[in-house]
C-alpha positions in Angstrom: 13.3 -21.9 19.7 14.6 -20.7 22.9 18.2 -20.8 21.3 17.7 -19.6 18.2 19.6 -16.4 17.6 17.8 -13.5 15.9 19.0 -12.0 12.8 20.1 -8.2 12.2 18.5 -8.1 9.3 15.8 -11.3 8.4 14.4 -12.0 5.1 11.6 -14.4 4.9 9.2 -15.7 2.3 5.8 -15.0 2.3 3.7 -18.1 1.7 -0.3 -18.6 0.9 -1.9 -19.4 5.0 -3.3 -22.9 4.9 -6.8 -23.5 6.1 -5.3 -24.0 10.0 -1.8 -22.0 10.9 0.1 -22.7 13.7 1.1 -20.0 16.2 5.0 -19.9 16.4 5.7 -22.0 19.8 3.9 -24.7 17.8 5.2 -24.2 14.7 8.8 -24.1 15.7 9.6 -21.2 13.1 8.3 -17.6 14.0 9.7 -15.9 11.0 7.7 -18.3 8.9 4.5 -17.3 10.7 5.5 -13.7 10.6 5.4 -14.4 7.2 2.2 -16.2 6.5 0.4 -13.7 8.4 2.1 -10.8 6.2 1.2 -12.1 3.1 -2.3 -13.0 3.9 -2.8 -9.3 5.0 -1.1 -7.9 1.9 -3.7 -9.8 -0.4 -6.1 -8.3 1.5 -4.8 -4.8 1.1 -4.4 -4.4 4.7 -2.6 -1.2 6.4 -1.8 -2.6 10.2 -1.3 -5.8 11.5 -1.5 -6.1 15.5 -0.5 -9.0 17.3 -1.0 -9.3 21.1 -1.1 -12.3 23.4 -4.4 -14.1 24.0 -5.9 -12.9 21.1 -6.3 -13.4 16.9 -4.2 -11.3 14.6 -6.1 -8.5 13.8 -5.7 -6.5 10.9 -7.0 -2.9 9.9 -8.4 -3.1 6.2 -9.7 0.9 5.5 -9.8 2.0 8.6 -11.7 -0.8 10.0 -10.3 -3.7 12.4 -10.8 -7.6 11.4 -9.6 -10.5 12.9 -8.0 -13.0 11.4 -9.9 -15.9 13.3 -8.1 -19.3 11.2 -5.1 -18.3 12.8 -4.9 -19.4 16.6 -5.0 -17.1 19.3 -1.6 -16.5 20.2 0.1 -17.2 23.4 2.7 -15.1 25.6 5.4 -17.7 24.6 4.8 -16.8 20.6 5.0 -13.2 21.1 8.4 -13.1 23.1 9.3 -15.8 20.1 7.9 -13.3 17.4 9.7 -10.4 18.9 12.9 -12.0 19.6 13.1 -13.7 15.8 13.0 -10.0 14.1 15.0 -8.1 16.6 19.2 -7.9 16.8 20.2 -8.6 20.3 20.4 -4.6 20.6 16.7 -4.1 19.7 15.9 -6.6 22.7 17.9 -5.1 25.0 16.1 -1.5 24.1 13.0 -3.0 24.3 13.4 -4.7 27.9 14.7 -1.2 28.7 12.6 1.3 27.3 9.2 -1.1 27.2 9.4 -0.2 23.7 11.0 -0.3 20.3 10.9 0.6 16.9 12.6 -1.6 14.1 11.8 -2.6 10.0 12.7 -5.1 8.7 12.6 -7.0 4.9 10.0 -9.5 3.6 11.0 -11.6 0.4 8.2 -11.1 -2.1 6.0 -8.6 0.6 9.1 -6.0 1.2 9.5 -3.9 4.1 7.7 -4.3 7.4 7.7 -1.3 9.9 7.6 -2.7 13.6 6.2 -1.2 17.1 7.2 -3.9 19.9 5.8 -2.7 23.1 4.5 -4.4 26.5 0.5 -4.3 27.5 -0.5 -5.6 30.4 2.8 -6.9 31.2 3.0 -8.6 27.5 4.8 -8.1 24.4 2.6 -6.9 21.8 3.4 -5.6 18.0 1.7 -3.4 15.6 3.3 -3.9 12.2 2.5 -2.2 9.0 4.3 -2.9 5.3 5.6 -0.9 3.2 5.1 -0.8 -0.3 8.4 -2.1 -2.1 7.1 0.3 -5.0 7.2 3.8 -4.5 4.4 5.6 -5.9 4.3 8.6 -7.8 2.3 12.1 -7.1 -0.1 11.0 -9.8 -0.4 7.4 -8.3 -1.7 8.9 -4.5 -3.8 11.4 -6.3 -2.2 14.3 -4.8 -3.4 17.8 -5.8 -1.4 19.4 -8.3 -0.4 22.3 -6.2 1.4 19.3 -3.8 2.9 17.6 -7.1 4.9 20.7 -7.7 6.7 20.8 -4.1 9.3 18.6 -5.9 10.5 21.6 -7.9 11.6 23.9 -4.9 15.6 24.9 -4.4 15.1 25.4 -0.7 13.4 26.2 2.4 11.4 23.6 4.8 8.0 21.8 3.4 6.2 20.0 6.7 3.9 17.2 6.2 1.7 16.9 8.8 -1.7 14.7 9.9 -2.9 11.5 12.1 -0.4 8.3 12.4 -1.5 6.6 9.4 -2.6 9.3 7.3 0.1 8.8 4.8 2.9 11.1 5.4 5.3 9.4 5.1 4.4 7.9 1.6 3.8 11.4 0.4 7.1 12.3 1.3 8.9 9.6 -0.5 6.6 9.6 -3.6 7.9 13.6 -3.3 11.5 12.8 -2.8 11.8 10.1 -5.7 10.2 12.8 -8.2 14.1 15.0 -7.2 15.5 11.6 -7.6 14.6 10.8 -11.5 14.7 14.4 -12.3 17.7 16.2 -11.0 21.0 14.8 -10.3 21.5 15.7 -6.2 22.5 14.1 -2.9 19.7 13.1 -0.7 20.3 12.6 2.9 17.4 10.6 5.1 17.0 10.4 8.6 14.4 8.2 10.2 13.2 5.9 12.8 13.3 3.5 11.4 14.1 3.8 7.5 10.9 3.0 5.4 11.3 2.8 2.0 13.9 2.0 0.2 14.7 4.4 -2.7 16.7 3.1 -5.6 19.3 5.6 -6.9 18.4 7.2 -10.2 20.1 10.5 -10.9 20.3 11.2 -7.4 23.1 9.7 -5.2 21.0 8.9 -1.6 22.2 8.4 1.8 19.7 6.6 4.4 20.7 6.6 7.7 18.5 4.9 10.8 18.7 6.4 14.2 20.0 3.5 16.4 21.5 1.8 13.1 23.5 4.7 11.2 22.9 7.6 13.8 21.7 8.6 17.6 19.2 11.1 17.6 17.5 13.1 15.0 19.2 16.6 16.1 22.4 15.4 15.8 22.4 13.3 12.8 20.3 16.5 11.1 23.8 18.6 12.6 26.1 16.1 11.1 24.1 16.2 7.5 25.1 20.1 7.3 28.5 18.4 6.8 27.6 15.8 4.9 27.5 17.8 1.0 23.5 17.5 1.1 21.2 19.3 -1.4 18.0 17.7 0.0 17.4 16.4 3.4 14.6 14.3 4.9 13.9 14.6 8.4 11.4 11.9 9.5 10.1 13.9 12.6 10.7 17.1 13.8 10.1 16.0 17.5 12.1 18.7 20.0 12.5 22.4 19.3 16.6 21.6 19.1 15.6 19.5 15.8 13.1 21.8 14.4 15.7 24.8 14.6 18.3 22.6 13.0 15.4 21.6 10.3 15.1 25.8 10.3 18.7 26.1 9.7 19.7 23.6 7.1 16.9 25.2 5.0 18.4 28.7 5.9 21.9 27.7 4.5 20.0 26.3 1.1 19.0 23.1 1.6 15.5 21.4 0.6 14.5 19.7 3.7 11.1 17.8 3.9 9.7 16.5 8.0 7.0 15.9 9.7 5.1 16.9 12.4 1.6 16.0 14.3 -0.8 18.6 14.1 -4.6 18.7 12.5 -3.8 21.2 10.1 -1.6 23.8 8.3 -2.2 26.7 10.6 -1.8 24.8 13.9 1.7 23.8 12.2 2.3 27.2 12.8 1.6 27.8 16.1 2.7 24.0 17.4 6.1 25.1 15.8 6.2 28.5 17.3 4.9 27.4 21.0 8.0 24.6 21.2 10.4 26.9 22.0 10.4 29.2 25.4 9.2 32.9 25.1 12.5 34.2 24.7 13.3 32.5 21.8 9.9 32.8 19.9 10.7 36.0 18.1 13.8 34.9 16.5 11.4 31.2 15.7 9.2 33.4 14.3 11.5 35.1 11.9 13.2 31.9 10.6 9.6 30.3 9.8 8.7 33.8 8.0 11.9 33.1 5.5 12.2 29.7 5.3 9.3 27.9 5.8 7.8 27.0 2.0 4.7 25.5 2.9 2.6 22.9 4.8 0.5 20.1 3.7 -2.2 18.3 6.4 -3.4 15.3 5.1 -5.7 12.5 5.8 -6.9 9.1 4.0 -10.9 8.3 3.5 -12.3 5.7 2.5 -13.5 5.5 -1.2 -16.7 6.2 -2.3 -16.3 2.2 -3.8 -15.5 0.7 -0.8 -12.3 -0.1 -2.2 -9.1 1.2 -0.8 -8.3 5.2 0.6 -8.0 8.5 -0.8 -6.1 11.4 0.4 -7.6 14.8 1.0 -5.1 17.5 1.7 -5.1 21.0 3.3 -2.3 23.0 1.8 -0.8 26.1 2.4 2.3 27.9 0.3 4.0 30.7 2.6 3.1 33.6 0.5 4.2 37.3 1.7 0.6 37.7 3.3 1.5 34.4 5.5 4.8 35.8 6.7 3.2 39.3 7.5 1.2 37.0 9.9 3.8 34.5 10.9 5.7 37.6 12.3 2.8 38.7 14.2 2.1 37.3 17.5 -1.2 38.9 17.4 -2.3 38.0 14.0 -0.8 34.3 13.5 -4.3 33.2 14.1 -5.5 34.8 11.0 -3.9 32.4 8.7 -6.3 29.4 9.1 -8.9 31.9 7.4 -6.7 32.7 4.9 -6.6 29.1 4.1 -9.8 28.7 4.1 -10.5 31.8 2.0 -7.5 31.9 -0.5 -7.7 30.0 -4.0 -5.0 27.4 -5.4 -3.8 30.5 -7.3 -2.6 32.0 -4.1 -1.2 28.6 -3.1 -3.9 27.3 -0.8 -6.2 24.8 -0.9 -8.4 24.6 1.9 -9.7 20.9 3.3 -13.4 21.7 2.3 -12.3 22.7 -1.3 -10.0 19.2 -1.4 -13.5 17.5 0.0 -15.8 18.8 -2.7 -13.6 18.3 -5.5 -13.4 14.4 -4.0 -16.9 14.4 -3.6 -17.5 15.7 -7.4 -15.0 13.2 -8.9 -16.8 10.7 -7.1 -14.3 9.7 -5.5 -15.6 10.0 -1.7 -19.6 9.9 -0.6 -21.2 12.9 0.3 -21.8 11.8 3.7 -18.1 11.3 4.3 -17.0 14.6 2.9 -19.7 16.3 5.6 -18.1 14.3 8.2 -14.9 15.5 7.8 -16.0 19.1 6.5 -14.3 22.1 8.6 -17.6 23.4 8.3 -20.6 20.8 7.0 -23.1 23.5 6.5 -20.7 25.7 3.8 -19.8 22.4 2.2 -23.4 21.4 2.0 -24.5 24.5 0.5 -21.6 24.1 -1.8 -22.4 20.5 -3.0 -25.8 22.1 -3.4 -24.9 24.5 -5.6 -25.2 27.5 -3.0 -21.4 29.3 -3.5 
């Protein structure tokens, strides 16, 4: 196995784990065991798969950890095999470099798999996660009509923002294949590594992965200036050079979609503003005031039937009242009240509303809408009928 060459690109069938399933130095084929594993976790509706030496592979089913105890622990030798079968020889290199790497790749019958290779404890180790081969619709995630609409925009910057894992990403592309079966545009993508695969419908779309297709994010976001784009999606906005060239493409009348970690809308705000050095911040500030369209922080909770996640949103549409206090350096802080305070009308939707709407439809418990509450007492009054 020692000899075997790994592939750019591998595609492997998923096959039904037998009762007893060999780790890979046994086996003799990692990519099959990659792929029993995959499969197995993909019936089970699984979101992450982790596999580290000296231990089960473990997988995260909403929210929680299990292990998957009828396959053997695996060994040092089958993670360097595991690594080495889905990586090109320039993904190795980067990872016995860096300590780390990023890489997808595809899955016959399971689709794409997003890969984190990194070293613990002096050991390879891999968090995986798949990616749904279908993209879903805004309807489909549940999304609240206000975020639906995003889709719809001409121009300006729309920031997705939350945890790892709270479904960005998927937002985004469920967002981006709306523009692509109702308006005829070219779409430009830049990400680390590419996710899902969008199949062209009116839209003409470009996907380009940094190490693959481009370098880094600020200069592939430069070259898509030049590259005829109508909408741009920027997987991270993760240095202030990319966030002003995120700025600037929207500026010049482009749709561009990114994310960014922060734990909600207003702290996008200030997390953007406080990148940049003093100096610059006034001229920041301005370019958010114009072009900034609006922010959405999200995160996934459990369903009130046990079964599967649900996504409740914060949202907040830059309105003239938000760019009065964008402007102000003072007065920036105001805007998580507004938030809070401002209806759908006005273009907000506030966590707690999202949570109690949930909590009506019955589709989250009580108890988990109060734990995640911006303030549990309001929201309990509210779910009391207090307002």
């Amino acid at each position: 196995m020692e000899n075997a060459k790994p592939p750019e690109s591998p595609v492997v069938t998923g096959e039904p784990a037998p009762n007893v399933v060999q780790p890979s130095s046994e086996s003799g084929d990692p990519l099959k065991y990659i792929g029993v594993v995959l499969a197995m976790s993909v019936r089970q509706n699984a979101s992450d798969i982790h596999l580290r030496a000296r231990n089960h592979p473990v997988i995260r089913i909403d929210s929680v950890l299990r292990p998957l105890r009828q396959f053997p622990v695996l060994s040092v030798t089958d993670l360097e095999a595991l690594a080495k079968a889905i990586m090109s020889p320039r993904h190795w290199d980067i990872l016995q470099r860096d300590y780390q790497v990023d890489l997808s790749f595809g899955l016959k019958g399971i689709g794409r798999v997003r890969v984190n290779t990194y070293f613990q404890r002096g050991t390879i180790a891999m968090a995986l996660r798949v990616i749904q081969t279908q993209i879903p619709s805004p309807e489909d995630l549940r999304l609240p009509s206000i975020v639906r609409d995003f889709y719809r925009f001409e121009r300006g910057l729309v920031i997705l923002t939350g945890a790892t894992g709270s479904g960005k990403s998927t937002t985004i592309a469920s967002l981006i294949n709306e523009i692509n079966f109702n308006s005829a545009k070219h779409i430009v993508t830049i990400e680390d590594p590419v996710e899902y695969i969008f199949s062209e419908q009116r839209c003409i779309i470009s996907q380009r992965e940094l190490g693959v297709d481009a370098t880094t994010f600020s200069m592939s976001m430069t070259a898509a200036l030049r590259e005829d784009p109508d909408v741009i999606l920027l997987g991270e906005m993760r240095d202030p050079v990319t966030m002003e060239t995120a700025l600037t493409a929207a500026e010049t009348g482009h749709l561009v979609f990114s994310t960014l970690h922060a734990p909600a809308t207003a702290e996008t705000v200030t997390r953007i503003i406080s990148s940049f050095p003093p100096e610059a911040q006034p001229t920041i500030r301005s370019k958010l005031s114009l072009n900034l369209r609006a922010v959405v922080a999200q995160r996934l909770l459990p369903r009130a039937s046990g079964e599967g996640r649900v996504v409740a949103c914060e949202v907040m549409t830059v309105t003239s009242r938000v760019r009065e206090l964008i402007l102000d350096p003072l007065r920036v802080k105001e805007i998580a009240d507004l938030v809070r305070k401002e209806s759908v009308v006005e273009g907000m939707l506030s966590f707690d509303q999202h949570l109690f709407e949930l909590c009506r439809a019955g589709e989250i418990t009580e108890e988990m809408a109060l734990q995640h509450a911006s303030s549990a007492t309001d929201l309990r009054l509210k779910l009391d009928g207090f307002s």
